[in-house]
C-alpha positions as CSV (number, residue, x, y, z in Angstrom):
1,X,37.3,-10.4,-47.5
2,X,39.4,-13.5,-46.3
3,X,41.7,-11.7,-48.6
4,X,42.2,-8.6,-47.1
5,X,42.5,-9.8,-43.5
6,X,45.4,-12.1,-44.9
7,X,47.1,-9.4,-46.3
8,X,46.8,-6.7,-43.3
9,X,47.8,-9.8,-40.7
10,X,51.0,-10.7,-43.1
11,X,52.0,-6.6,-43.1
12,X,51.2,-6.5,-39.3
13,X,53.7,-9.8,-38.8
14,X,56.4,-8.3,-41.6
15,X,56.6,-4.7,-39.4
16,X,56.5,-6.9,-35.8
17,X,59.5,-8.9,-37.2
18,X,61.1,-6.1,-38.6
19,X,61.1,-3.7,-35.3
20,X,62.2,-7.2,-33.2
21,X,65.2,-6.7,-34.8
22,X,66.2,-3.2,-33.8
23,X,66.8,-4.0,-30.3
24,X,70.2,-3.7,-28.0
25,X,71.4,-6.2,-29.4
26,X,71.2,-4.8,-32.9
27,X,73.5,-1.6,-31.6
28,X,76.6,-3.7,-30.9
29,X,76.8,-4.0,-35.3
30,X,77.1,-0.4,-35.5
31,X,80.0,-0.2,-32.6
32,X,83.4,-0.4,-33.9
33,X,86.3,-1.5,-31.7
34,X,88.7,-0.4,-34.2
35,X,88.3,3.3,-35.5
36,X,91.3,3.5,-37.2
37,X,90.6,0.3,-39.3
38,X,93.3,-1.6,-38.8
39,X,93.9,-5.0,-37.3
40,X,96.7,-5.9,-35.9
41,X,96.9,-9.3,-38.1
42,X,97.4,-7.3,-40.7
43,X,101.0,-6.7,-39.8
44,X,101.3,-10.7,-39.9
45,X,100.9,-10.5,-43.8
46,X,103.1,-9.6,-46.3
47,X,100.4,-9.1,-49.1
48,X,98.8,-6.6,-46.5
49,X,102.0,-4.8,-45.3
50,X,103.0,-4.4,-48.4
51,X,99.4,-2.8,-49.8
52,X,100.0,0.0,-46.6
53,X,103.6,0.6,-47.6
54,X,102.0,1.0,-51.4
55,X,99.3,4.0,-49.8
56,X,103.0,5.5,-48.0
57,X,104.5,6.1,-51.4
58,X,101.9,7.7,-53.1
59,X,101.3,10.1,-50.9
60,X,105.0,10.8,-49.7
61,X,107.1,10.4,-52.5
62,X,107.5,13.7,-55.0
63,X,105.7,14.3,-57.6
64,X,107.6,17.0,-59.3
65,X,108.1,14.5,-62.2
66,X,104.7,15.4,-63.4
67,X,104.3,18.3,-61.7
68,X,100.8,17.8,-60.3
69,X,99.5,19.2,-56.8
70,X,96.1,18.7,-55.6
71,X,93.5,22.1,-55.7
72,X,94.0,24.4,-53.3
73,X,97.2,23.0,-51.2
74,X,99.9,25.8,-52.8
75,X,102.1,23.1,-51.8
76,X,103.6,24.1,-55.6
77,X,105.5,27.1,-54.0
78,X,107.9,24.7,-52.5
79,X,109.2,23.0,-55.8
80,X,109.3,26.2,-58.0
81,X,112.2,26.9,-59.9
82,X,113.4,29.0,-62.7
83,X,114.5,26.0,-64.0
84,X,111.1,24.5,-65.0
85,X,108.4,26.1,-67.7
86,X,105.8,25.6,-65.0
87,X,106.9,27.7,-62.7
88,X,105.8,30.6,-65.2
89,X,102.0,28.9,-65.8
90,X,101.4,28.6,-61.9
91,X,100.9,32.3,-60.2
92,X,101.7,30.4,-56.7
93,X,105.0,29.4,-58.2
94,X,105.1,32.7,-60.1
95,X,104.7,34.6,-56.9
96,X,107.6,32.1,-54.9
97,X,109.9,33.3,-57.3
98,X,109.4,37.0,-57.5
99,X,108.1,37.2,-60.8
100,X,104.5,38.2,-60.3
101,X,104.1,39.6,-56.9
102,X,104.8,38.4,-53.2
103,X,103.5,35.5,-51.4
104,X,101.6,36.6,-48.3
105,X,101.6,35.1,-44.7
106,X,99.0,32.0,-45.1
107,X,100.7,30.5,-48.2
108,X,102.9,28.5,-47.2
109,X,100.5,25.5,-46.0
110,X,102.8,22.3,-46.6
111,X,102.0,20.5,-43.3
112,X,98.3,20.6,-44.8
113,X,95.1,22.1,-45.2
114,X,92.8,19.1,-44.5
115,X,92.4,17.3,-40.8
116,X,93.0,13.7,-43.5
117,X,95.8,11.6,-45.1
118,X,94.2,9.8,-48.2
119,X,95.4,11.8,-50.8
120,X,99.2,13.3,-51.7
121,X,99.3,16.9,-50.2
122,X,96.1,16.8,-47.3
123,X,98.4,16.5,-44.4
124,X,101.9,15.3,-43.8
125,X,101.5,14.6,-40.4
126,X,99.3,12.1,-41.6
127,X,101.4,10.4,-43.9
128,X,104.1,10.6,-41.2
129,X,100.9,8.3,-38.8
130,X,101.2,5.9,-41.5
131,X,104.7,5.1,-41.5
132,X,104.9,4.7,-37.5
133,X,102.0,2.6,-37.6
134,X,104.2,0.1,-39.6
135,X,107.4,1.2,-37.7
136,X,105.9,0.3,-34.1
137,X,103.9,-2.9,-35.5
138,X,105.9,-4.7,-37.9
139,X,108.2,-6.1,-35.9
140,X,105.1,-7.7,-33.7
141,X,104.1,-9.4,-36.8
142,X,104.6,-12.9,-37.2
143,X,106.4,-12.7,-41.2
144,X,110.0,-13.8,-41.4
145,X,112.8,-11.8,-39.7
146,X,114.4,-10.2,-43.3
147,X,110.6,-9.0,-44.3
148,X,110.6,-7.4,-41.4
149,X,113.7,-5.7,-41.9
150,X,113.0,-4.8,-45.7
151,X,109.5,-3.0,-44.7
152,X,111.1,-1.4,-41.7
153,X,113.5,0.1,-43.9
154,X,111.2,1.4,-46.4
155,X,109.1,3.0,-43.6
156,X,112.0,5.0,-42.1
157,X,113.3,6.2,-44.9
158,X,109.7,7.7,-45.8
159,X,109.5,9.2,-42.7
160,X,112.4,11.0,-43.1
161,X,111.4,12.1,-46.8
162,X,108.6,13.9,-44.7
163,X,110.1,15.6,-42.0
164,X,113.9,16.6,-44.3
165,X,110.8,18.3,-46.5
166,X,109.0,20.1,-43.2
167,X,112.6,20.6,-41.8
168,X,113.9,22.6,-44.9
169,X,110.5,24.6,-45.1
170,X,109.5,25.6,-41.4
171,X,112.6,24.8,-39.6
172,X,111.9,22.8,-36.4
173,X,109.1,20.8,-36.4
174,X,107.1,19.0,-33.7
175,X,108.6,15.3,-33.5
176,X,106.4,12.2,-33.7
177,X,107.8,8.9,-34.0
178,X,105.2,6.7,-32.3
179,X,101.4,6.3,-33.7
180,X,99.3,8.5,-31.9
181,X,96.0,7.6,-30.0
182,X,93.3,10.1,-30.8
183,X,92.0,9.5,-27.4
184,X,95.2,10.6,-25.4
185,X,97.0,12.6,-28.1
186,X,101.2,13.4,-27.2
187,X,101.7,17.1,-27.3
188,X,105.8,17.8,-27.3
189,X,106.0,21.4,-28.8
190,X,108.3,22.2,-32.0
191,X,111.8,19.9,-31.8
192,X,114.7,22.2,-33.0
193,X,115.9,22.0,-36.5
194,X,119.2,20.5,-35.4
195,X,116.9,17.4,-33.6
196,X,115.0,16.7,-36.6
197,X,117.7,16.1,-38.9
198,X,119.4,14.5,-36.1
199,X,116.5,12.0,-36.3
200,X,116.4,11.4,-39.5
């Protein structure tokens, strides 16, 4: 009998301490002061400069080498050719060229079809983010004047990978060259085609 009680006043005590925990207090863990998960020390490292820059290539630089596009983007109309086999495997590519029918209206999705920026072809505009995030915060850093320089210039020249590829497909195309704050988000309109490659 002893037992029992033992064991029902250790399971009452185990829940009591467990619910003591779940207080106010306890909240503040799940609040993040940072939703875009970047520190600003981080610009004050060259290791972790250099891992963001890493994320910019891969998902700006071409990939026509290979020839891969993620599912669903049809962001292979804007490399096909007559000058490459796959351009006669792909029926996006097949369409672009006039060699199996006509591309309609919503094809052409190159700025993207996802509302992300992890993966090569969800949205440019996101991979754009990422360069002026290093752009604006480098040079707050704290690493030695030539790193600076040597990310800086890797991130502008990204950049303008993005928008000389938005430029030559849409024409103009809405300009942003600061990091944006979802909470008070700069709305400018469509920059003309002359601007852009002006900018770049």
């Amino acid at each position: 009998m002893n037992k029992k009680l033992y064991t029902r006043i250790s399971a009452v005590l185990m829940v009591g301490a467990l619910l003591s925990g779940c207080g106010k207090k306890g909240d503040e863990f799940f609040q993040l002061r940072d939703r875009g998960g970047i520190d600003g020390a981080i610009w004050s490292n060259e290791g972790a400069i250099q891992y963001h820059l890493n994320e910019a290539y891969d998902v700006i630089m071409p990939q026509f080498a290979y020839e891969l596009f993620p599912s669903g983007t049809n962001r292979e109309i804007h490399f096909a050719s007559d000058e490459n086999y796959w351009s006669a495997t792909n029926a996006n590519a097949r369409k672009t060229i006039g060699v199996n029918g006509s591309l309609a209206a919503n094809d052409v999705r190159y700025v993207g079809f996802k509302y992300q920026g992890a993966n090569y072809g969800d949205n440019v505009y996101f991979d754009i983010a990422r360069c002026n995030n290093g752009i604006k915060y480098i040079p707050e850093g704290t690493i030695p004047f030539e790193s600076k320089r040597r990310f800086l210039g890797q991130y502008y020249a990204l950049r303008a990978m993005a928008y000389l590829d938005l430029t030559k497909i849409y024409g103009g195309m809405p300009l942003v060259l600061e990091p944006q704050n979802p909470d008070n988000l700069t709305l400018s309109g469509r920059a003309s085609a002359r601007r852009c490659l002006y900018r770049l």
